[in-house]
C-alpha positions in Angstrom: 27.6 -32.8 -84.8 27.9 -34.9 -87.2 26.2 -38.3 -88.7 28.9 -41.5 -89.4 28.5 -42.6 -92.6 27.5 -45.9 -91.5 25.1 -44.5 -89.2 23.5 -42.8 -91.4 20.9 -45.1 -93.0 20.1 -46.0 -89.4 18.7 -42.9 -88.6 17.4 -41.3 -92.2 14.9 -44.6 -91.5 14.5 -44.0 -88.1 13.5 -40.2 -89.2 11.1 -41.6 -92.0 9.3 -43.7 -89.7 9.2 -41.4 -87.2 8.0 -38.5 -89.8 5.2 -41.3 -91.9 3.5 -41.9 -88.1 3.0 -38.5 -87.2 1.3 -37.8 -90.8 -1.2 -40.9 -90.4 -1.6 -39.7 -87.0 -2.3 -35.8 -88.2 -4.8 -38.1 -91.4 -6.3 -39.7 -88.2 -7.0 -36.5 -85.9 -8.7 -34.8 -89.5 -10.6 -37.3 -90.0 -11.9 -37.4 -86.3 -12.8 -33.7 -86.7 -14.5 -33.7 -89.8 -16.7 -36.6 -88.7 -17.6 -34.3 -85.6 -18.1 -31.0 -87.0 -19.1 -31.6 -90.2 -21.0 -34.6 -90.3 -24.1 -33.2 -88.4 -24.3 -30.1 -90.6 -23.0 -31.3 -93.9 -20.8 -28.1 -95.3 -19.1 -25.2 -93.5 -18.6 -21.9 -95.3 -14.5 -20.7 -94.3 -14.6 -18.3 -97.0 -17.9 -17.8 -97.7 -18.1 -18.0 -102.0 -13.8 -19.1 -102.0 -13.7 -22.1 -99.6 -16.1 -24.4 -98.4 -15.6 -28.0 -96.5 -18.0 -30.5 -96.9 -18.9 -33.4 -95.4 -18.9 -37.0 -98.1 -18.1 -40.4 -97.3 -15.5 -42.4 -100.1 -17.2 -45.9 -100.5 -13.4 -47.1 -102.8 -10.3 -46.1 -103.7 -9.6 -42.8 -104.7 -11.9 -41.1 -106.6 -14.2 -43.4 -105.7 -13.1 -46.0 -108.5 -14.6 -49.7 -107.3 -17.5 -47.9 -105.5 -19.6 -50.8 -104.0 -17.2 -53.5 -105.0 -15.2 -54.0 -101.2 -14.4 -57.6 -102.1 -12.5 -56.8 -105.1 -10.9 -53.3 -103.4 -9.5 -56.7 -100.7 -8.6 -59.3 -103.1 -6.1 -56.6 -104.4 -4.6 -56.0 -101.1 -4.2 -59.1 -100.3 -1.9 -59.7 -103.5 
């Protein structure tokens, strides 16, 4: 089977959508776990000395640049 060429773009955006809410639902479930399992204890040895999973909370953006400063982190988003 094959894909029209003026169908395409149709469903290559359907497929991204479809594709982008499954990953921020996967980001979602994660996040949901490691709130549950991790959060009580603080760290969980997988490997122990190779791989370990701990528990921190991200007060900004990434890397935590604008710590503390929410109202300037939302007068950015709102531009």
């Amino acid at each position: 089977m094959t894909i029209s060429p003026k169908n395409w773009p149709l469903k290559a955006g359907a497929f991204s959508l479809l594709a982008a809410t499954a990953l921020a639902g996967v980001d979602q479930a994660l996040k949901i776990w490691a709130t549950a399992a991790l959060q009580p204890v603080g760290s969980a040895q997988l490997l122990p000395g190779f791989i370990e999973l701990r528990y921190v909370l991200n007060d900004g953006m990434a890397f935590s640049m604008l710590s503390g400063q929410r109202w300037l982190l939302l007068g950015g988003t709102g531009l």
